[in-house]
N, C-alpha and C positions, 0 to 999 in steps of 0.2 A: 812717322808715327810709331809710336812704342805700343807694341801689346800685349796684354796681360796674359802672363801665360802661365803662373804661379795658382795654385788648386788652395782656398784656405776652409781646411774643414776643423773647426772646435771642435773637442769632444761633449760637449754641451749638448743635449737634444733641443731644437727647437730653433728658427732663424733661416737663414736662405743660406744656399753654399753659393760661393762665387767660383765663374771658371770663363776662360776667355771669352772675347769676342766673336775671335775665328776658329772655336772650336766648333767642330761638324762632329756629331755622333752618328754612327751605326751601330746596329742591332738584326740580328735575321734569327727567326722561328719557326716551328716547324706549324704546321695546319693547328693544331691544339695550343699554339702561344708558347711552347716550353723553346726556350733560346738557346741557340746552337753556336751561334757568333755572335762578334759584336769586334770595334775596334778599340782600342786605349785610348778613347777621350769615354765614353763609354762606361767603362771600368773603372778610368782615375775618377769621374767624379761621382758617381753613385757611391764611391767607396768600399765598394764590395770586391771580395777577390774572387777572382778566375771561378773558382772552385764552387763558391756560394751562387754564382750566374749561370755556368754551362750545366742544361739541364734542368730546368730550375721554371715555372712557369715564370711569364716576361712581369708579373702584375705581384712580385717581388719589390722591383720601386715601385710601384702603384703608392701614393698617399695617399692616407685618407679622407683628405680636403673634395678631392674628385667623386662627383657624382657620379651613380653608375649607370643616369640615362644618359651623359656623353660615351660610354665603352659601349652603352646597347648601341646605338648610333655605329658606333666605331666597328664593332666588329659585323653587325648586317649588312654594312657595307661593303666591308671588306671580301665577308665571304660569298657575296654577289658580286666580286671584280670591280669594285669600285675601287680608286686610289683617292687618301683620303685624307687631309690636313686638318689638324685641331692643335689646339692650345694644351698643354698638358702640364700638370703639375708632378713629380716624381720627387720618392723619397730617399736620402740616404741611408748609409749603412748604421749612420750616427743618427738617423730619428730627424736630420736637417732636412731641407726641401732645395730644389730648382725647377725652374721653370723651362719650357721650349717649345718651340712649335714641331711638332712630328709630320711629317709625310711621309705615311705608309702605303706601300704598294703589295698587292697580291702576288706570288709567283707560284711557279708549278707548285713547288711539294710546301709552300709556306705563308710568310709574309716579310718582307723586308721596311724597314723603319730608320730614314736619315731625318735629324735633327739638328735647329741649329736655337741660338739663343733669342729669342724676342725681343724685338726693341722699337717697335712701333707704339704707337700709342693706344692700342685697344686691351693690353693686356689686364688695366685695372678693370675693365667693362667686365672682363671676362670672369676676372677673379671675384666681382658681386655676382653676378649671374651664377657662378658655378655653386658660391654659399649659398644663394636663395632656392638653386635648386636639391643642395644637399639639404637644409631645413625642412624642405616639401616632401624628399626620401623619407627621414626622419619621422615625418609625421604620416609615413603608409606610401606613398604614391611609389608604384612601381616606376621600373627601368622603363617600360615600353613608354608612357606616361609621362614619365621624364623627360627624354627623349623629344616625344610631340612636344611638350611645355619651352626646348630648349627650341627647338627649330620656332614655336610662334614667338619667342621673345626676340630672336633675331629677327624674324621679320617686323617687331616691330622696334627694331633698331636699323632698321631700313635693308635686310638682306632680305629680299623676293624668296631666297634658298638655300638649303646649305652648299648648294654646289657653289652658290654667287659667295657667299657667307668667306669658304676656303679660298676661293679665288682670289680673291678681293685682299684679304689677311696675308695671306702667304707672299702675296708682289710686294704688299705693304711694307715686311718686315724684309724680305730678302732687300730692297729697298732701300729703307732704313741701316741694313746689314755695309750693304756696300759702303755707304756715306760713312757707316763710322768707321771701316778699314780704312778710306782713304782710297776708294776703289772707285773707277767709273760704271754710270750706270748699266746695267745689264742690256747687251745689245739687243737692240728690238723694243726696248722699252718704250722711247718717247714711237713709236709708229703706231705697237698697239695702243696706248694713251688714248691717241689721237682716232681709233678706231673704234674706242669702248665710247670716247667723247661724241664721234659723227651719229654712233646707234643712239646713244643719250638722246641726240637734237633732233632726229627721226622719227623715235619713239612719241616727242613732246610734239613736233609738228602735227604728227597723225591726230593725235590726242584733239589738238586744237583744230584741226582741218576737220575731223568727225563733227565736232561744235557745229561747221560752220553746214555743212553737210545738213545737221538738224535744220537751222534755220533756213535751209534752202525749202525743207519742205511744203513751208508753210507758203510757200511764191501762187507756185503753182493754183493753189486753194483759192487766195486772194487773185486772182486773176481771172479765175473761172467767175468769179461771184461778181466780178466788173463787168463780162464777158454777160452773164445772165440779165445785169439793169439795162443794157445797150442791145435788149432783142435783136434784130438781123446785122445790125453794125457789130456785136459782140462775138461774132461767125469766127472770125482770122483768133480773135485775140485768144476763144476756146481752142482753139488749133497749137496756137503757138503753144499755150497753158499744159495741153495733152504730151506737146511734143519735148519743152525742156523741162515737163515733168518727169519723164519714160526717160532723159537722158541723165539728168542730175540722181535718180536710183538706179543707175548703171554705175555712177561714177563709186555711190554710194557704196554699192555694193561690192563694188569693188577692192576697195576701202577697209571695207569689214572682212572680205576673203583672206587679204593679205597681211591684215594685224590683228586678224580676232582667232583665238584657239593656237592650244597648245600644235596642233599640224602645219599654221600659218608660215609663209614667207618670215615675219616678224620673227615669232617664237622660232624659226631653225635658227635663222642668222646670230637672235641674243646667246639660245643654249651653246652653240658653236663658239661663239664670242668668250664665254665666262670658262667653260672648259679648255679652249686656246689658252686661256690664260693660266687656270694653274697648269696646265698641262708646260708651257712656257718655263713658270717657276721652276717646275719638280724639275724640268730637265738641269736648271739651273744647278740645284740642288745634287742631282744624280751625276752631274758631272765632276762636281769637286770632290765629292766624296768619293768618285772613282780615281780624282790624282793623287790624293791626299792617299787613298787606303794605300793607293801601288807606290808610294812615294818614301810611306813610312816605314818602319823597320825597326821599330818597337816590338820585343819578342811577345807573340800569342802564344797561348797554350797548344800543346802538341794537335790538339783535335781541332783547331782551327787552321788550316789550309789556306793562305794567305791566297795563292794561285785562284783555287776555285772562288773563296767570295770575290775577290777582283772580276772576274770573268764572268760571276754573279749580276754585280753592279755595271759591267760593262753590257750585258746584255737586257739589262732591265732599261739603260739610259738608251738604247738603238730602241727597244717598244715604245719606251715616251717618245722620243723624236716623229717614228712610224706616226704615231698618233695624233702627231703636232699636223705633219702634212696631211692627215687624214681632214683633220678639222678644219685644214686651211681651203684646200681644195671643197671644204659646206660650203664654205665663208664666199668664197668668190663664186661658187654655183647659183648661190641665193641670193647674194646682191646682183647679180645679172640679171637674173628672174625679175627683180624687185625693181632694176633699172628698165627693162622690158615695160613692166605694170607702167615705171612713171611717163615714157616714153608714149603708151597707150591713149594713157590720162591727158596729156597734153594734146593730144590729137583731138579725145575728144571735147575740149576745151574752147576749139575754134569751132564744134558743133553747138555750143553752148553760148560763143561769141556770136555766131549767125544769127540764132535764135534771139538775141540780145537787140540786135541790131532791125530785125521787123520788129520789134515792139516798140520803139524809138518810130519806127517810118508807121508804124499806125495810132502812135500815139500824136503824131503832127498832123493826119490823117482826121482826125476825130476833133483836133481843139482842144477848146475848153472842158469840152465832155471827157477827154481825154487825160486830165492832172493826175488823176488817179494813175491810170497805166503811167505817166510820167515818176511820178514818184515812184514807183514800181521797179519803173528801169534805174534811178538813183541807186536803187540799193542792189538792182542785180550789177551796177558794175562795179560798187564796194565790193560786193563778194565776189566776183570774178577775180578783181584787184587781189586779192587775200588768197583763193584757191591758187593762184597764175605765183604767187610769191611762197607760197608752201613748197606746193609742188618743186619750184627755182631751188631749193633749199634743201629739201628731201635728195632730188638729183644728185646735190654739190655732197653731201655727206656721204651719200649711197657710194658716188664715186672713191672720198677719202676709205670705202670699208675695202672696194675693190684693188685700190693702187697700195694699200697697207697689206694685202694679203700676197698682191704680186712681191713687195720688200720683203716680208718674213719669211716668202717660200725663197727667195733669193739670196738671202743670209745663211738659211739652211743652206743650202747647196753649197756659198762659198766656204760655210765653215768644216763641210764634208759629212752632216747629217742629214743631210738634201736627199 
């Protein structure tokens, strides 16, 4: 594969600049944004020299197309230590524009920013949203405002957050990045896939198992009111009624402990999950740009120290990694936990079968009188059938989150970030 590696900038304002596929930008700033480095993709294509950059606040290419509720975003983030990927529009020297997805990370005394070119398919999403919310600036609405209005629109383009929002984007396009080098997937890819995919089918099964949970409540109720027309014969069946009612709001509440609220088994494992991920990407990202910078030898400006940003970047990609094992080691704490719960539940399932099973021996017990509890039990062994195949399903997924976190912690180690 041939790649483009020629910069075509008109002197015309107005139109996109083109610049390769494999070019990765860096940028580093100090706590106030004004930019101390950067490397020669950077520079060739913003169009600006040395001179006009070092020193300089970073929102120099800032264009004007960009809202300023996505930089309120950007930088609250930042400056609470969050690392943060967005879609950004920047302008040249010549009044032209390019696009990139930025991942910016916080460091001691600044912030550092590697970039590479978009090529996913969300960029045109991005580029109406960013207009609808630069027309809303326009007509009064603050940054902060902004900002909110940017994170509800994502979610209702199906992002929960913007932490899921970056995650999600940034694999997407590193992704997309590889296929059109000609490069194979990014190691660990299809494992995690297959681990955001099991949480997916967890998530859905709870969902639907909560369902059925409701309709169990109502057993109990009807049972007791059979139990009430059959004066002293109705003795056992109010018993049973008492007994796999107290068990099915055990299971229940179970249920809700472990998938309801942001503290939940559920919510650790997702938030882990989506942070895995970009944290995953960035490393991606923080790598090449660390061989590319020590590789290249293209002269910088005296006041750029090739040495120190290398050493920069080399030590920013060992925190992402730290933080990769950090997450990995949630990930399998709370799927055990979580396979514990299912392990529970299944136990008490054959509490549930017992009780299933007297009301069959006093419904043949009773007769005719008895079609009622007969029908009763029809439908407690549909939903047992249903609970006994969630749960089957739940386990098998639970499992892929555990043996996908033992691979990625194993990948680190062999690649020597372990």
């Amino acid at each position: 594969m041939t790649y483009q590696q020629t910069i075509h900038m008109p002197s015309a304002t107005g139109g996109d600049t083109h610049f390769g596929d494999e070019d990765i930008f860096y940028s580093r700033t100090d706590a106030r944004g004004v930019i101390r480095a950067g490397n020669d993709v950077f520079q060739r294509v913003s169009g600006f020299e040395w001179d006009d950059l070092l020193g300089v606040p970073h929102k120099v290419v800032r264009h004007e197309d960009m809202p300023r509720g996505l930089f309120h975003l950007y930088w609250r983030r930042m400056k609470a230590g969050k690392h943060t990927g967005a879609y950004v529009k920047n302008r040249t020297s010549s009044g032209r524009h390019y696009w990139v997805f930025s991942v910016a990370s916080p460091i001691a005394d600044g912030f550092v920013s590697v970039r590479i070119k978009p090529m996913g398919t969300m960029l045109p999403r991005i580029e109406a949203l960013y207009a609808e919310l630069l027309q809303d600036e326009a007509a009064g609405l603050t940054p902060e405002k902004s900002e909110q209005r940017l994170v509800q629109k994502l979610r209702e383009m199906g992002f929960a957050s913007y932490d899921r929002f970056q995650a999600i984007q940034l694999n997407e396009e590193l992704q997309a990045r590889q296929g059109r080098l000609g490069r194979a997937p990014l190691d660990g890819a299809e494992t995690f896939r297959a681990m955001q995919d099991a949480y997916t089918t967890v998530e859905a099964e709870t969902v639907d198992m909560a369902k059925v949970f409701e309709e169990v409540r109502t057993i109990p109720v009807n049972m007791r009111i059979l139990a009430s027309r059959l004066d002293d014969a109705g003795g056992p069946i109010d018993a049973i009624a008492i007994n796999y009612g107290a068990m099915s709001a055990e299971m229940s509440a179970w249920l809700r402990a472990f998938s309801e609220g942001e503290k939940s088994v559920y919510a650790a494992i997702g938030k882990a999950l989506w942070e895995l991920s970009f944290l995953i990407g960035a490393c991606a990202v923080q790598d090449e740009i660390a061989r590319v910078f020590a590789a290249d030898r293209t002269a910088l400006p005296e006041t750029v120290d090739r040495a120190e940003e290398a050493a920069i970047l080399e030590s920013l990609s060992v925190e992402y990694w730290s933080k990769v094992r950090v997450q990995l080691n949630l990930i399998a704490k709370s799927a055990r936990t979580l396979e514990d719960g299912i392990t529970n539940m299944k136990r008490q399932i054959i509490g549930l079968s017992s009780t299933r099973m007297m009301c069959k021996s006093e419904s043949a017990i009773l007769g005719k009188a008895g079609e009622t509890l007969t029908a009763i039990v029809a439908h407690l062994d549909s939903i047992q059938v249903q609970i006994e195949t969630r749960l089957r399903k739940m386990n098998e997924m639970t499992q892929v989150i555990t043996g996908g976190a033992r691979t990625l912690t194993a990948n680190a180690a062999r690649s020597g970030r372990g």
